[in-house]
PyMOL Python script that loads the backbone (N, CA, C, O; Angstrom):
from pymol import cmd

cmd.read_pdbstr("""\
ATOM      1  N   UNK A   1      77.622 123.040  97.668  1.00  0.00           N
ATOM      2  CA  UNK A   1      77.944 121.732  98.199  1.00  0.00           C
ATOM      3  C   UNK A   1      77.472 120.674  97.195  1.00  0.00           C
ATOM      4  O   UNK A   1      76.384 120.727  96.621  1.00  0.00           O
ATOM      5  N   UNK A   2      78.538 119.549  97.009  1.00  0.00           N
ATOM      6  CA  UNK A   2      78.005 118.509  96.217  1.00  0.00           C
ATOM      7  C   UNK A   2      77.237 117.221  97.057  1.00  0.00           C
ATOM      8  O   UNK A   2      77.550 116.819  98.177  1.00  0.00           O
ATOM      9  N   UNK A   3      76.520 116.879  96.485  1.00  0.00           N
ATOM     10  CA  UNK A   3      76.035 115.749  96.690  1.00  0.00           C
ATOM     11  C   UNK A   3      76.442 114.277  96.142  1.00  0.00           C
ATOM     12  O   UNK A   3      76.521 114.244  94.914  1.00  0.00           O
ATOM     13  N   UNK A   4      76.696 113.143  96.754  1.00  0.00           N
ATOM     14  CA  UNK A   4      77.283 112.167  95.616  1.00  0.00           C
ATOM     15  C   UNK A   4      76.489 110.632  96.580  1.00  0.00           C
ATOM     16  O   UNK A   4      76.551 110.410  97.790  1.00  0.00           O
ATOM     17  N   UNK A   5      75.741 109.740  95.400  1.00  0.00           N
ATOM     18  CA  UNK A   5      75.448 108.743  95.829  1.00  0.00           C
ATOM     19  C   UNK A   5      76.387 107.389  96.422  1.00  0.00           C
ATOM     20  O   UNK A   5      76.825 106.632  95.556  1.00  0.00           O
ATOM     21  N   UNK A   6      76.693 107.085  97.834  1.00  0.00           N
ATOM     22  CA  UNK A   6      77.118 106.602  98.127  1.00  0.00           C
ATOM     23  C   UNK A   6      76.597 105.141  98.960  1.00  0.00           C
ATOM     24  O   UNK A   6      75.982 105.318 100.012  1.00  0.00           O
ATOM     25  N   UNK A   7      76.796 103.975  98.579  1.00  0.00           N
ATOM     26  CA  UNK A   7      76.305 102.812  99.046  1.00  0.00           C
ATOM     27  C   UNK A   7      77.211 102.181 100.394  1.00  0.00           C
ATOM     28  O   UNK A   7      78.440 102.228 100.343  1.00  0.00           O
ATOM     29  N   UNK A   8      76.744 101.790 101.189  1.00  0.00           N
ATOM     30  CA  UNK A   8      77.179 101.411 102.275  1.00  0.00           C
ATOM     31  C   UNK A   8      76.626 100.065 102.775  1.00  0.00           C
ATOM     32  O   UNK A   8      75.450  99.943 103.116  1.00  0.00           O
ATOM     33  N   UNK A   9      77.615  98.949 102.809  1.00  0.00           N
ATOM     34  CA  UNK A   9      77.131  97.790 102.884  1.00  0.00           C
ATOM     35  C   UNK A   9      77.572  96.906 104.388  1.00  0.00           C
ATOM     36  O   UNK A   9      78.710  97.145 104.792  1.00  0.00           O
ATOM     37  N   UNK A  10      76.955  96.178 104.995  1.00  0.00           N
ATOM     38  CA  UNK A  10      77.533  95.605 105.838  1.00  0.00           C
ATOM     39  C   UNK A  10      78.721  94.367 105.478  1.00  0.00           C
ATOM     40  O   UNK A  10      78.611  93.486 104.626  1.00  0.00           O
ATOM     41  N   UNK A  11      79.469  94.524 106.085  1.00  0.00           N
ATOM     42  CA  UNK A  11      80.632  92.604 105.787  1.00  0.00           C
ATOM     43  C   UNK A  11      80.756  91.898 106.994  1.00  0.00           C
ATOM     44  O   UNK A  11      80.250  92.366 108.014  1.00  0.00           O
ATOM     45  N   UNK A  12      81.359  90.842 107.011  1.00  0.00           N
ATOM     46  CA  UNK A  12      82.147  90.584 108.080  1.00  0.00           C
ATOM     47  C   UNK A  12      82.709  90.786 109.308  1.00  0.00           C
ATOM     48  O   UNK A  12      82.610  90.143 110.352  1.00  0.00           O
ATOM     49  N   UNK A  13      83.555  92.172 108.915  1.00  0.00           N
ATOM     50  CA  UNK A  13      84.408  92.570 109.736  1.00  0.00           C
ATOM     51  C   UNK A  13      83.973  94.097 109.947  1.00  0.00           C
ATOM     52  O   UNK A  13      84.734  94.900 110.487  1.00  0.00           O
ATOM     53  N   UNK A  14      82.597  94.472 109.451  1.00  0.00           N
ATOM     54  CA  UNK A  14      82.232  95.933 109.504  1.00  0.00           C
ATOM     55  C   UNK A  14      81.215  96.419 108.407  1.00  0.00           C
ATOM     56  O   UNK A  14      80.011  96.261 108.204  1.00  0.00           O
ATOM     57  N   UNK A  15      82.331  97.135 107.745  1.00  0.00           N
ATOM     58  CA  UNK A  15      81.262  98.045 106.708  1.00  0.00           C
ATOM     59  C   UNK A  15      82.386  98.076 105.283  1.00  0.00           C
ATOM     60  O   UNK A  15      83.597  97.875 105.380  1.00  0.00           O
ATOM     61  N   UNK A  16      81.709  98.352 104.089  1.00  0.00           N
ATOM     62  CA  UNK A  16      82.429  98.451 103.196  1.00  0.00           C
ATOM     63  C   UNK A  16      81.465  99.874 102.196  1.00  0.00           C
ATOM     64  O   UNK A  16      80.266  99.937 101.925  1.00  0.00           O
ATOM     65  N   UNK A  17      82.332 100.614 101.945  1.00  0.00           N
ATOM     66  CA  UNK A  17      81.206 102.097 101.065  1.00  0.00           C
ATOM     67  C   UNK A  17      81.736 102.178  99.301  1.00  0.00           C
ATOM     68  O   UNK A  17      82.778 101.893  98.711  1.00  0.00           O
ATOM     69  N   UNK A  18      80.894 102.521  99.048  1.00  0.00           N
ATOM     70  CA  UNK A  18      81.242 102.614  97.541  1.00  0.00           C
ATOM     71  C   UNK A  18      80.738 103.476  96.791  1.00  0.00           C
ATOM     72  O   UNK A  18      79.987 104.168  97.477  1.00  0.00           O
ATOM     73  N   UNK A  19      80.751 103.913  95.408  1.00  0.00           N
ATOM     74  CA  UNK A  19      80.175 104.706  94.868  1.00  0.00           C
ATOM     75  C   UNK A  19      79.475 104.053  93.356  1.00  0.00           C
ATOM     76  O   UNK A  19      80.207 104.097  92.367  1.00  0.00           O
ATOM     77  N   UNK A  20      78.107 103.474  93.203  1.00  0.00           N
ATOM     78  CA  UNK A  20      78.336 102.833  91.817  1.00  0.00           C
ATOM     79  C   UNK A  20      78.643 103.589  90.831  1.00  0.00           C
ATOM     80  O   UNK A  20      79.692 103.249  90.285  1.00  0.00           O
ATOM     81  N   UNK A  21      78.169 104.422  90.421  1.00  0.00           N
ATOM     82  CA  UNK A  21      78.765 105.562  89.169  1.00  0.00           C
ATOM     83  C   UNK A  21      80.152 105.373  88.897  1.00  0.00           C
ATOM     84  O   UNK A  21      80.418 105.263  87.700  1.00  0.00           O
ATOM     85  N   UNK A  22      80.988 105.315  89.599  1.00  0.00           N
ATOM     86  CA  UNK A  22      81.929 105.699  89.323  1.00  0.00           C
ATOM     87  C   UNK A  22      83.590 105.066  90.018  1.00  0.00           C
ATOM     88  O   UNK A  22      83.856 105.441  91.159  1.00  0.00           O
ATOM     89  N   UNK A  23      84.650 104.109  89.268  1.00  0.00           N
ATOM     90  CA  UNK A  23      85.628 103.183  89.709  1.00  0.00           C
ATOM     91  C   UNK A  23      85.824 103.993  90.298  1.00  0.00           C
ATOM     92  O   UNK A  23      85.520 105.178  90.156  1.00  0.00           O
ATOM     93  N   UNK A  24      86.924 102.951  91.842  1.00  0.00           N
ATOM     94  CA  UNK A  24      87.585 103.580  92.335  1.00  0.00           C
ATOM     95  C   UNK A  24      87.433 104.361  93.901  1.00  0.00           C
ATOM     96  O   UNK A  24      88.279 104.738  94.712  1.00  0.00           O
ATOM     97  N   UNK A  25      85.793 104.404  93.891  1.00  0.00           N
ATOM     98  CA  UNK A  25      85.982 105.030  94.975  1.00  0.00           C
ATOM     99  C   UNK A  25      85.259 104.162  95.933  1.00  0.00           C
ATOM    100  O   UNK A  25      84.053 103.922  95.987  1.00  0.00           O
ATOM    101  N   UNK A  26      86.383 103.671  96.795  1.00  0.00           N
ATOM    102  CA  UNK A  26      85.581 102.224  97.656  1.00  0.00           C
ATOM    103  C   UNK A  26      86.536 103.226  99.539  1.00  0.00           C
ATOM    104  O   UNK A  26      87.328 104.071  99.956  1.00  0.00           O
ATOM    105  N   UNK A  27      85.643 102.263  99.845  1.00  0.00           N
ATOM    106  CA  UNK A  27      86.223 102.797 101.621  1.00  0.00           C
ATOM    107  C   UNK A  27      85.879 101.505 102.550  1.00  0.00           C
ATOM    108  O   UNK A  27      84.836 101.019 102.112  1.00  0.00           O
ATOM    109  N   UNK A  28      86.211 100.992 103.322  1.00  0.00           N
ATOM    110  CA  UNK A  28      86.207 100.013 104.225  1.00  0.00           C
ATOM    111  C   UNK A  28      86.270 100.820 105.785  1.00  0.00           C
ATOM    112  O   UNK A  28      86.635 101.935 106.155  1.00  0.00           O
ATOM    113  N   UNK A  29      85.889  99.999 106.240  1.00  0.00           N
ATOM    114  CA  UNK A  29      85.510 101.132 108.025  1.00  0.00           C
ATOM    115  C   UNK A  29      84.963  99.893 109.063  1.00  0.00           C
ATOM    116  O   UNK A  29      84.421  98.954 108.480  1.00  0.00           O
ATOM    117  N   UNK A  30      85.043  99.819 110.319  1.00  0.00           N
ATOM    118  CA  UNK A  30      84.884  98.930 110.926  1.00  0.00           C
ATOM    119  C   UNK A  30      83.152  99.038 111.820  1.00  0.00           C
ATOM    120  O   UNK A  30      82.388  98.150 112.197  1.00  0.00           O
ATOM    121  N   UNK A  31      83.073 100.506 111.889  1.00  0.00           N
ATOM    122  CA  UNK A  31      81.833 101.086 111.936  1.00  0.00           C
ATOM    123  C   UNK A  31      81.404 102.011 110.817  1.00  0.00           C
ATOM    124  O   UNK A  31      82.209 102.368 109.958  1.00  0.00           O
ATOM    125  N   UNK A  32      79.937 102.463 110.823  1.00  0.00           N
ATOM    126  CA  UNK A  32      79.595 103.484 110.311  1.00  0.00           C
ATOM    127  C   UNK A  32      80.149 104.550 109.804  1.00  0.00           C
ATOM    128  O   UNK A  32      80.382 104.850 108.632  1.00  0.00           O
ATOM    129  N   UNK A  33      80.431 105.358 111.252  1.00  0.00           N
ATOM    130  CA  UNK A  33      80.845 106.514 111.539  1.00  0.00           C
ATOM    131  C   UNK A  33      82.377 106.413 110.556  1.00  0.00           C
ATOM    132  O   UNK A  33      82.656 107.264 109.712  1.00  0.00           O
ATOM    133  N   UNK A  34      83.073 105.462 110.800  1.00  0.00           N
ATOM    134  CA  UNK A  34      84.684 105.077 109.934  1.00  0.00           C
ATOM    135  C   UNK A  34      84.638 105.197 108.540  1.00  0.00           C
ATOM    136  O   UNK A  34      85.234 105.928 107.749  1.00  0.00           O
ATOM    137  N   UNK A  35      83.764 104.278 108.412  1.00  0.00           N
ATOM    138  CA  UNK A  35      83.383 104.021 106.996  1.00  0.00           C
ATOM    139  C   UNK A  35      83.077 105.565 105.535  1.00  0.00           C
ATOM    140  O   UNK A  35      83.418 105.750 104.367  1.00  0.00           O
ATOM    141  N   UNK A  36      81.906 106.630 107.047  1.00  0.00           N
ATOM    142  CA  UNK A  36      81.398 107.604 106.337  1.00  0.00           C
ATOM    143  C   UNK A  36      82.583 108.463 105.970  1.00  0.00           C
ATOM    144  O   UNK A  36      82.878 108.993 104.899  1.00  0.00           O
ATOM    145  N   UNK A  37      83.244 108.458 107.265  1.00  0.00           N
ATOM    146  CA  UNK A  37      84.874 109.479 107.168  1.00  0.00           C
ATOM    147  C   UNK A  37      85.791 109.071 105.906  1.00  0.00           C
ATOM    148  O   UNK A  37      86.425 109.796 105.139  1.00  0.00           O
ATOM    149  N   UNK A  38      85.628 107.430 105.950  1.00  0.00           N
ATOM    150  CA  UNK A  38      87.103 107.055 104.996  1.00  0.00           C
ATOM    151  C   UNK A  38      86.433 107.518 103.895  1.00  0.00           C
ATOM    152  O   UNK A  38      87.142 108.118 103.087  1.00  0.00           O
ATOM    153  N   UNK A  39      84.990 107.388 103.568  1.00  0.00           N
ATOM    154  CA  UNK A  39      84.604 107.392 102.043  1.00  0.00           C
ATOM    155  C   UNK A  39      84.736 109.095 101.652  1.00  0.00           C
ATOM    156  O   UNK A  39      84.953 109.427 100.487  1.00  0.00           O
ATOM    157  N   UNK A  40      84.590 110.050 102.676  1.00  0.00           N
ATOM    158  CA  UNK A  40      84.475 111.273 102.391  1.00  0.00           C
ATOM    159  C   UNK A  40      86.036 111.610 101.981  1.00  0.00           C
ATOM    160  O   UNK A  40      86.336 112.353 101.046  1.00  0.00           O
ATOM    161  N   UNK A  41      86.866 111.021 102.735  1.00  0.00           N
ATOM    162  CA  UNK A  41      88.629 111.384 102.214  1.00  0.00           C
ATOM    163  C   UNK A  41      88.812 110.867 101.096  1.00  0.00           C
ATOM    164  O   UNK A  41      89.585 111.280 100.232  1.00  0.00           O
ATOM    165  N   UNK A  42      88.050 109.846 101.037  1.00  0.00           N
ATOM    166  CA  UNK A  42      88.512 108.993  99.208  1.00  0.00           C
ATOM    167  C   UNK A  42      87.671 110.359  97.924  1.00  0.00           C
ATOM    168  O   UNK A  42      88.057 110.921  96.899  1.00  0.00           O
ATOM    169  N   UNK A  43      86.863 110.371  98.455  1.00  0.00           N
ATOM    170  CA  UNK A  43      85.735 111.832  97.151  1.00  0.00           C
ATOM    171  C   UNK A  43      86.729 113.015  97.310  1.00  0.00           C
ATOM    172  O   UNK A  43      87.132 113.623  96.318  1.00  0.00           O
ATOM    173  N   UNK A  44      87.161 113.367  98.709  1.00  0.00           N
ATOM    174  CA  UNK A  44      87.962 114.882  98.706  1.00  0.00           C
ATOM    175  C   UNK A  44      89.499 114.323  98.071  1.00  0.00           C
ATOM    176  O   UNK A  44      90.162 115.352  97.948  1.00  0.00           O
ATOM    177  N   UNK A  45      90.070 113.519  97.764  1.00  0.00           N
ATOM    178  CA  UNK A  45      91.480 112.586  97.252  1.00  0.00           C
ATOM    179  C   UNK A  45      91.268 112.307  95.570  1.00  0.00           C
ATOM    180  O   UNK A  45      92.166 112.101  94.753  1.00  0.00           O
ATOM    181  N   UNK A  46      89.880 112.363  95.334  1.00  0.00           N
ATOM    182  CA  UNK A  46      89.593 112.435  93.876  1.00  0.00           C
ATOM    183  C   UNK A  46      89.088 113.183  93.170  1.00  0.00           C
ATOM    184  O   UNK A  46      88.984 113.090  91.947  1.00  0.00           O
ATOM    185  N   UNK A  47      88.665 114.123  93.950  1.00  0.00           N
ATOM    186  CA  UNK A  47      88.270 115.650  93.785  1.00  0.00           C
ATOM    187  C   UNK A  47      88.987 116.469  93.362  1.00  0.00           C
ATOM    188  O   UNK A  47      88.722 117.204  92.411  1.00  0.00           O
ATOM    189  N   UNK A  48      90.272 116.468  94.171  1.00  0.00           N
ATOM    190  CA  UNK A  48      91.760 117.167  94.121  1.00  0.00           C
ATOM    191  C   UNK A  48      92.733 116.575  93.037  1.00  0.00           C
ATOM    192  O   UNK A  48      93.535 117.274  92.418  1.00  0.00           O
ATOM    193  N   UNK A  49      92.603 115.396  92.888  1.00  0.00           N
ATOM    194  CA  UNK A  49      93.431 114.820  92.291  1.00  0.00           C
ATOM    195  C   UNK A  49      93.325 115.546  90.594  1.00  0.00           C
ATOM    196  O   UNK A  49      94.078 115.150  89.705  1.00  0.00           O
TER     197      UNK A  49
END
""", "prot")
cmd.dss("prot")
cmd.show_as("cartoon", "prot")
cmd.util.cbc("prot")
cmd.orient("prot")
């Protein structure tokens, strides 16, 4: 299993996740729980890619 540093910030309208290392991999989510999911499909979408 990989591990990957991921930042998770509050906004406005929710949450916004990111990865600094590395462009590209951003996720927006309205909760937490959204946020953790979208960012994990964006790593498995660039993983594959």
């Amino acid at each position: 299993m990989n591990k990957f540093l991921v930042i998770i910030d509050n906004t406005e309208t929710g949450f916004i996740s990111y990865r600094p290392d590395t462009d590209g991999y951003v996720a927006p989510g309205r909760t937490k729980k959204e946020v953790e999911k979208n960012m994990y499909e964006v790593i498995q979408f660039h993983l594959e890619g």
